[in-house]
C-alpha positions, 0 to 999 in steps of 0.5 A: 394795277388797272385793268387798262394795262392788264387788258393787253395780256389777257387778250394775248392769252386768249389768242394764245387759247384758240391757236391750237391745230386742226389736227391736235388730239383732243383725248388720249381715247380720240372722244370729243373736241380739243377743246373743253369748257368746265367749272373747278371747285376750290381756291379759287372757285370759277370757269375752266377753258382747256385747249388740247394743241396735241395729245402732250400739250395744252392751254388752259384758262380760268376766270373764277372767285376766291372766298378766302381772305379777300374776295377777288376775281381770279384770272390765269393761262397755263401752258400745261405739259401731259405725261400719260400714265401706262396700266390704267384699264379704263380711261385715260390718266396723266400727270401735267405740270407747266407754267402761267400767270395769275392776276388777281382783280381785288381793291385795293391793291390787284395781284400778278405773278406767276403758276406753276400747276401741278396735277392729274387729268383722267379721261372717262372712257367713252365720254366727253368729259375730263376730271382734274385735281391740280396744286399750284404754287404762285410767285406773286410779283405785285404788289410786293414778292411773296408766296401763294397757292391755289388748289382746284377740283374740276370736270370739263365737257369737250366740244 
């Protein structure tokens, strides 16, 4: 696949990523900006973007290297759903899930399917700053149809 016929998507997504409202909830708290900028730890390792569009919904972006099996550029957009868990005394917690697309930029062959990540978002009390775990099962579609997964740890700093 080329990078001449994936360009048009990932301008979309990144379209998509700065659409949101003026008036979305960045955090369940009211701390920070709607939108964070962050780095996840795992496979793959790189560059986190949320973008809040309320205190339920949001867009979330990575860029990051993988340094298992092949070395490859990683890139995906999520839109993520957020269900805030009650009885938590400090900070914020949800459960998110939701969709997206992943390619994957490695010779000889690039990767495209489709995420559907999974995972807990908290939000420190009186901070700035999100932690994240996520699982994310993948249906690739090129070169040929077949299974993957990606897992992440991660902190973003909200502006």
């Amino acid at each position: 696949m080329k990078f001449t016929k994936i360009l048009p998507m990932l301008i979309i997504l990144v379209g998509l990523l700065f659409m949101t409202p003026d008036t979305a909830k960045a955090q369940a708290n009211g701390q920070g900006g709607n939108f964070g900028l962050g780095i996840m730890l795992g496979e793959p390792t790189g560059i986190s973007i949320k973008s809040w569009n309320t205190s339920r919904s949001a867009f979330d972006l990575g860029a990051a290297w993988s340094f298992g099996r092949n070395d490859a550029l990683h890139i995906h957009g999520d839109y993520l759903l957020h269900s805030w868990l009650t009885g938590i005394e400090e900070g914020d917690l949800a459960f998110y899930y939701g969709v997206g697309a992943r390619l994957v930029l490695s010779d000889p062959d690039a990767r495209a399917g489709i995420r559907v990540p999974i995972g807990l978002n908290y939000i420190i009390p009186n901070s700035q700053v999100d932690l994240f775990v996520e699982a994310v099962p993948i249906l690739n579609f090129t070169p040929s149809t077949d299974f993957d997964g990606n897992g992440a740890l991660g902190i973003r700093y909200y502006f």
